[in-house]
C-alpha positions as CSV (number, residue, x, y, z in Angstrom):
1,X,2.9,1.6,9.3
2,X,3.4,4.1,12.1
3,X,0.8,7.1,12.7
4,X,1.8,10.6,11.5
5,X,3.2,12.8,14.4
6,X,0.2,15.2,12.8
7,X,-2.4,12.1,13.6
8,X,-0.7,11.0,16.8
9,X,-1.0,14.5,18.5
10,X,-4.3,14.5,17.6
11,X,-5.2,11.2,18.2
12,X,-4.0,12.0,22.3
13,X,-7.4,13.5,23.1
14,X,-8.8,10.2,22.1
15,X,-9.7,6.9,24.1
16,X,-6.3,5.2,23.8
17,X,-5.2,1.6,25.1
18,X,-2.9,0.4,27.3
19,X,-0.8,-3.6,27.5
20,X,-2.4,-4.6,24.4
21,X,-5.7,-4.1,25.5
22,X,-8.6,-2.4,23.9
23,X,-10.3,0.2,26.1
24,X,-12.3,0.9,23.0
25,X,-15.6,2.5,24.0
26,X,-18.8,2.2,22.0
27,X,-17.9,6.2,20.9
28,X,-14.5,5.8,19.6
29,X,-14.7,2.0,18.6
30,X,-12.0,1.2,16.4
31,X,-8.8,0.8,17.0
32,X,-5.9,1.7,14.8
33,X,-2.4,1.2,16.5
34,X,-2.8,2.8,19.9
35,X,-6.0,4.8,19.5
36,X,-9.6,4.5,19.4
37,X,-11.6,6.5,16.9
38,X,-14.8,6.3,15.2
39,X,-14.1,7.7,11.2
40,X,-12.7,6.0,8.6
41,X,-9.8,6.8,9.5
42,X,-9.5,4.3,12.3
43,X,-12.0,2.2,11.2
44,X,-11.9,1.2,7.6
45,X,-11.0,-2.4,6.8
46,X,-7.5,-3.5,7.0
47,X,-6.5,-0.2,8.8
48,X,-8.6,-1.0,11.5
49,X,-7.6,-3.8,14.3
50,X,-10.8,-6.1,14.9
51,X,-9.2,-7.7,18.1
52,X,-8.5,-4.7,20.0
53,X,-11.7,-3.1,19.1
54,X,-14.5,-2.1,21.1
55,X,-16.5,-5.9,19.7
56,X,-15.9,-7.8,16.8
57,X,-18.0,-5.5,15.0
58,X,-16.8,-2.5,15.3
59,X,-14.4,-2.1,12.0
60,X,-15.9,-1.6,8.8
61,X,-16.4,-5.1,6.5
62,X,-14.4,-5.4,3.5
63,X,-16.5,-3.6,0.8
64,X,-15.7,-6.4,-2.5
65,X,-14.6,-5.5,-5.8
66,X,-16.1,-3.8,-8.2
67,X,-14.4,-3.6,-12.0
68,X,-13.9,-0.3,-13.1
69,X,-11.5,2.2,-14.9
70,X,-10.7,5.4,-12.7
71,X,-9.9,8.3,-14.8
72,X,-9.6,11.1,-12.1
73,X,-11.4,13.4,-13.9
74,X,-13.6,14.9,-10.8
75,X,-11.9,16.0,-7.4
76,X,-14.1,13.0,-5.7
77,X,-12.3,10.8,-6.7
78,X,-9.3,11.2,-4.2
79,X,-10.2,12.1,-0.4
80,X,-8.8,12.7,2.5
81,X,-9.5,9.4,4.4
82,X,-11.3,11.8,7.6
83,X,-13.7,13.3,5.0
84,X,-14.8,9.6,3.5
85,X,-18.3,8.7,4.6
86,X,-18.1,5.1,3.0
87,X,-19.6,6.0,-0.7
88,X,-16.9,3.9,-2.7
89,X,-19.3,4.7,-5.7
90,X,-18.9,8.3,-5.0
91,X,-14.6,8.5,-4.0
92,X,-12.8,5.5,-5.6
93,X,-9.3,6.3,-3.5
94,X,-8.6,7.1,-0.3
95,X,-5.6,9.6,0.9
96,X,-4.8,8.0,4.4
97,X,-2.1,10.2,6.0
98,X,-2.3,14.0,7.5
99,X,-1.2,16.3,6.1
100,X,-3.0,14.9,3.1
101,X,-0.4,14.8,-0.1
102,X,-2.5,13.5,-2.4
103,X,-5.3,15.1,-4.8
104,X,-6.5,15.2,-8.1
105,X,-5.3,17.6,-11.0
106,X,-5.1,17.7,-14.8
107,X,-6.5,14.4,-15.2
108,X,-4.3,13.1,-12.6
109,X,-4.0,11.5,-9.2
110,X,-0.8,13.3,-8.0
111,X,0.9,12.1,-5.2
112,X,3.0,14.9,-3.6
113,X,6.4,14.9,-1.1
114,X,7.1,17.8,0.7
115,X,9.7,18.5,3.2
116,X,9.2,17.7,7.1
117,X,12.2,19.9,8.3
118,X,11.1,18.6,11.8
119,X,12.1,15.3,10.9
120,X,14.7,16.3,8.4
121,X,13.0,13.6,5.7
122,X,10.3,14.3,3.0
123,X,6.6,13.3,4.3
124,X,5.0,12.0,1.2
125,X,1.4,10.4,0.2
126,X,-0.8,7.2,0.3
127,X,-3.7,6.8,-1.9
128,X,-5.9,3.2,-0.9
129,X,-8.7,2.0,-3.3
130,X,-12.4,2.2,-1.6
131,X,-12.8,-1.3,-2.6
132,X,-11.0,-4.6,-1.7
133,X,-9.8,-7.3,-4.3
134,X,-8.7,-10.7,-3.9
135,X,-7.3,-11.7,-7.5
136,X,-8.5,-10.1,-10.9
137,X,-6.2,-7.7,-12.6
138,X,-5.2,-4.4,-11.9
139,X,-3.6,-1.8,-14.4
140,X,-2.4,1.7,-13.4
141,X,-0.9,4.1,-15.7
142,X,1.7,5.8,-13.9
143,X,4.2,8.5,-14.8
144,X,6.8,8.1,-11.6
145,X,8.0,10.8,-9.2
146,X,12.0,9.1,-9.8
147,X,13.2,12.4,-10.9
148,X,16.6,12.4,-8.4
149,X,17.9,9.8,-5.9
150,X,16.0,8.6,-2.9
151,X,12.4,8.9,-4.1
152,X,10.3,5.9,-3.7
153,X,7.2,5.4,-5.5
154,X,4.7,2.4,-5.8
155,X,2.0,0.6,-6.6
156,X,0.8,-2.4,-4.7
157,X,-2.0,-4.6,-3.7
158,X,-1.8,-5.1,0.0
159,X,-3.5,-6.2,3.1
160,X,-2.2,-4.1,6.1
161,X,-3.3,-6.9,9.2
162,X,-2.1,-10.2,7.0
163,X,1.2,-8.8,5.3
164,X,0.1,-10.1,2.0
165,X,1.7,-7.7,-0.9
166,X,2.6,-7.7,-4.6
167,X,4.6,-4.6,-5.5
168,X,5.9,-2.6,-8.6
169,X,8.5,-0.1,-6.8
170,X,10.6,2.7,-8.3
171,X,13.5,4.1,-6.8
172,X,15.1,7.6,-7.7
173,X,18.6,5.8,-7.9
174,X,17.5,3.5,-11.1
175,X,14.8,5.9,-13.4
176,X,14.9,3.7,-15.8
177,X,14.1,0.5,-14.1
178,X,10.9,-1.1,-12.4
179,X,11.0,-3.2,-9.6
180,X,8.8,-6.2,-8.5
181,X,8.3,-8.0,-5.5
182,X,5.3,-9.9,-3.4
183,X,5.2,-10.7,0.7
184,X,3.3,-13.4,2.1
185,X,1.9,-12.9,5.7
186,X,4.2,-10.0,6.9
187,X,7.6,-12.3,5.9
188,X,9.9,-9.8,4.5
189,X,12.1,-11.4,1.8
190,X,13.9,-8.8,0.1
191,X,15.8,-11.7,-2.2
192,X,12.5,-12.3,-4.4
193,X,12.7,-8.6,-5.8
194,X,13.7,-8.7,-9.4
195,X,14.8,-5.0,-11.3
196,X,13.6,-4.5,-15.0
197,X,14.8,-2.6,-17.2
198,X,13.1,0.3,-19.5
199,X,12.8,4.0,-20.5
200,X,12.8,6.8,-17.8
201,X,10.1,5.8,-16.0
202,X,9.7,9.7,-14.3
203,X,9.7,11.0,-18.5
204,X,7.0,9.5,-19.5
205,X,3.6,7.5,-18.5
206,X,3.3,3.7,-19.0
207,X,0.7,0.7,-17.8
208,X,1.6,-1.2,-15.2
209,X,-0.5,-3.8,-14.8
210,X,-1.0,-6.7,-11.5
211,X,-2.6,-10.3,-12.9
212,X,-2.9,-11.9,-9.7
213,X,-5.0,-15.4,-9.8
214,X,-5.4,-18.3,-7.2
215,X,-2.5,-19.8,-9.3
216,X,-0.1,-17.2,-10.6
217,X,1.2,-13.8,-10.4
218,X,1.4,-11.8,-13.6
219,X,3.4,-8.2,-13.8
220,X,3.0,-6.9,-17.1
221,X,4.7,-3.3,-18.6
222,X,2.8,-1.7,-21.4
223,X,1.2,-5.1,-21.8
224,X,4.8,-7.4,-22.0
225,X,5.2,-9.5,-19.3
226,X,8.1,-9.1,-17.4
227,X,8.0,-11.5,-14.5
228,X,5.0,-14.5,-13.4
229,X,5.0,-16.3,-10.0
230,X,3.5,-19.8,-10.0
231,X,1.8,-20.4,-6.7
232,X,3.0,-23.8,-7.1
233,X,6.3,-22.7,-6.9
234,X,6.3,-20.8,-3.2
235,X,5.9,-24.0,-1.2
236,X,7.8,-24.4,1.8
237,X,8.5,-28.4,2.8
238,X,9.7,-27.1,6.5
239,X,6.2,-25.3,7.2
240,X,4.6,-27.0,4.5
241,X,2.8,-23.3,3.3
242,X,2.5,-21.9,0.0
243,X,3.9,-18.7,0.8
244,X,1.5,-17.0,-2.1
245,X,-0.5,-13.9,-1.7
246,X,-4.4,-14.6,-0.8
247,X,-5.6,-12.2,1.3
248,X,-8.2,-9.9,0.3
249,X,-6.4,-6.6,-0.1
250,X,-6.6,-3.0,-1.1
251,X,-5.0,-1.3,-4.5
252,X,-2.4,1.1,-3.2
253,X,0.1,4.0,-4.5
254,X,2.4,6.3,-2.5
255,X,5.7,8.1,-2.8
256,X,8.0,8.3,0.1
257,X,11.7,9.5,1.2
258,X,14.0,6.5,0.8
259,X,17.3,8.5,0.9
260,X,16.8,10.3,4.2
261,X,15.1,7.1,6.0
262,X,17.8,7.0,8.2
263,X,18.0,3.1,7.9
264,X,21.4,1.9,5.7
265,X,20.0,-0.8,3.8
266,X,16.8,1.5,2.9
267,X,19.5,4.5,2.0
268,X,21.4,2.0,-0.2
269,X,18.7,0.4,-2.2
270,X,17.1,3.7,-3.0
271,X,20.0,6.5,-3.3
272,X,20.6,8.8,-0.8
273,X,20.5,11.3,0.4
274,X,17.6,12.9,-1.0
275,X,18.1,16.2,-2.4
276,X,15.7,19.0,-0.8
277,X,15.2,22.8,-0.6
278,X,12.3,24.5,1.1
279,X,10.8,24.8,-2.1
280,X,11.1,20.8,-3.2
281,X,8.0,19.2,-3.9
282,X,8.2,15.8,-5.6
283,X,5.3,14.7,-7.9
284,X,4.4,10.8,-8.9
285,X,1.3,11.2,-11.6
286,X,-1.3,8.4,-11.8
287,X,-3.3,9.1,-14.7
288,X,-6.2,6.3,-14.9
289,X,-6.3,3.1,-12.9
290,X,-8.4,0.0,-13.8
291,X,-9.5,-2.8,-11.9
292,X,-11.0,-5.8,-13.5
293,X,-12.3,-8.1,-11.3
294,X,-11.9,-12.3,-10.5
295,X,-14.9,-14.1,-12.3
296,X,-17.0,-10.9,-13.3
297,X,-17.9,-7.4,-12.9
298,X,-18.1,-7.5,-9.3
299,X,-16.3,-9.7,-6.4
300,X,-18.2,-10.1,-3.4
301,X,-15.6,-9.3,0.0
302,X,-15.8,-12.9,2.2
303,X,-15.9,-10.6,4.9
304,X,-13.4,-12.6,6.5
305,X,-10.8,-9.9,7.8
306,X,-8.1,-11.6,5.6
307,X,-7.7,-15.4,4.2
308,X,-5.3,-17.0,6.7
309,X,-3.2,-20.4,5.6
310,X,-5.1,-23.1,4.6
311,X,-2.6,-25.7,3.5
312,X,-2.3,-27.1,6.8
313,X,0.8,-26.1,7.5
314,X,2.4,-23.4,9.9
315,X,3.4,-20.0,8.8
316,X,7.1,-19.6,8.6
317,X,8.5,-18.7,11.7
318,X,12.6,-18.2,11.2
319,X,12.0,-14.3,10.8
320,X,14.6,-13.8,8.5
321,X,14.7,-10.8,5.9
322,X,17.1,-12.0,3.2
323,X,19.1,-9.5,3.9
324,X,18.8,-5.8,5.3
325,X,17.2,-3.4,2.9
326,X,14.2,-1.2,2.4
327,X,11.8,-0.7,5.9
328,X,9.2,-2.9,6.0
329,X,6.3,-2.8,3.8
330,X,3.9,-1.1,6.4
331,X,6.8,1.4,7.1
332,X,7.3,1.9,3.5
333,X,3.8,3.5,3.1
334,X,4.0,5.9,5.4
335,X,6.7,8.5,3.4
């Protein structure tokens, strides 16, 4: 995930670093790609970067689940990530880019993409949970913004520093299809998406729901399962790694600009190019999200800034995508 131009510009009047190395003062002491700041915008847990901040510290701890059904029924519940004041009680979801795109209205979490004529590309939304999960079973009800060709929108669990990610996706090219994926450790595999098929997904609302366990990967629509990933069944002999999911994480939803991305493989998979007048505004609709937390009502963070390997094995170190297609997840969030 790159930093808005909108942040960026007014991130330069702020402690920034230089070679890779935090010059993070005790002021501004969290450090988010290239700048040091204090709010939650820099700081909060899995945006923040603990090695290149002022001490080990300095970014927020991972706050722990906490089961719960979202209906967005008060404006609190979405904020703009600069207003938060760490109160996940008080604002269950987290709008993390400027402009902010994301609000609550009729019931809703609407996630909003607007044009950037500067960039000639929509600039869109992300909404991140105030709490962290590491397995339990997350169900969003989600009416999607795939209303003409190169509109991405999504729901995913993901941890920002580790690359872990399970996705549902849809793309403006396919309304009436749903897409699943998952990442392990920032390996981008584009070859593991499967496409399912079902109504419009843009004409009407339906549950989505994430069963992820120690063991197995659930993705469920409207309470059918259409697609389960045995842990057992990512093992790789030549780094001798599950390559499974298991990093504490944050829910997530967005809607981006796949069509104008300017990267062909991105352009492809999602229709392009995205159709836009200076009126356009595209609109994904989330209208309740439930989390139901691993082993109980609430989940405890390990506080461990993300669960690294522990098979004994190295990562996978080959690199390869499977194949050129959408940006990475990180840059995926940001449109």
């Amino acid at each position: 995930m790159k930093l808005t131009s909108a942040l960026a510009a007014a991130a330069l009047a702020l402690t920034s670093t230089a070679f890779g190395q935090s010059t993070c003062s005790q002021y501004s002491p969290c450090y988010r790609e290239g700048y040091c700041d204090s709010d939650a915008m820099f700081c909060l847990w899995d945006l923040c970067d603990p090695a290149k901040s002022y001490n080990a510290t300095s970014c927020w701890q991972p706050e722990g689940c906490t089961s719960k059904t979202v209906g967005f029924d008060s404006s609190a519940d979405v904020v703009a990530i600069r207003s938060y004041a760490g109160s996940p009680q008080t604002n269950a979801f987290l709008s993390v880019f400027e402009p902010n795109n994301a609000l609550v209205a009729g019931g809703n979490m609407v996630l909003q993409m607007t044009y950037d004529a500067a960039n000639k590309k929509g600039f869109g939304a992300t909404a991140k949970s105030a709490t962290t999960i590491k397995y339990g079973k997350v169900t969003a009800r989600v009416k999607t913004a795939s209303v003409a060709t190169g509109v991405v929108t999504s729901f995913i669990i993901i941890n920002e520093q580790t690359g872990d990610e399970i996705d549902f996706e849809w793309v403006g090219k396919n309304p009436a299809e749903v897409q699943t994926n998952y990442y392990y450790q920032g390996h981008l595999d584009y070859t593991k998406m499967t496409a399912s098929s079902m109504p419009d997904t843009s004409a009407a609302y339906h549950d989505y729901t994430i069963d992820w366990t120690a063991d197995k990967i659930t993705w469920l629509v409207d309470n059918v399962v259409i697609r389960e990933l045995k842990r057992a069944d990512t093992f790789d002999a030549a780094s001798n790694t599950y390559a499974f999911p298991s990093s504490e994480s944050r829910v997530s939803f967005g809607i981006w600009d796949g069509g104008n991305s300017g990267a062909q493989g991105t352009q492809e998979w999602s229709g392009y190019p995205t159709p836009w007048s200076a009126s356009t505004v595209y609109k994904a609709f989330v209208d309740s999200v439930t989390i139901e937390c691993a082993g109980g009502s609430s989940q405890p963070s390990e506080s461990d800034g993300g669960e690294q390997s522990t098979d004994g094995g190295a990562q996978p170190t080959d690199g390869g995508n499977g194949g050129e297609h959408p940006e990475p997840p990180k840059c995926r969030m940001r449109y």
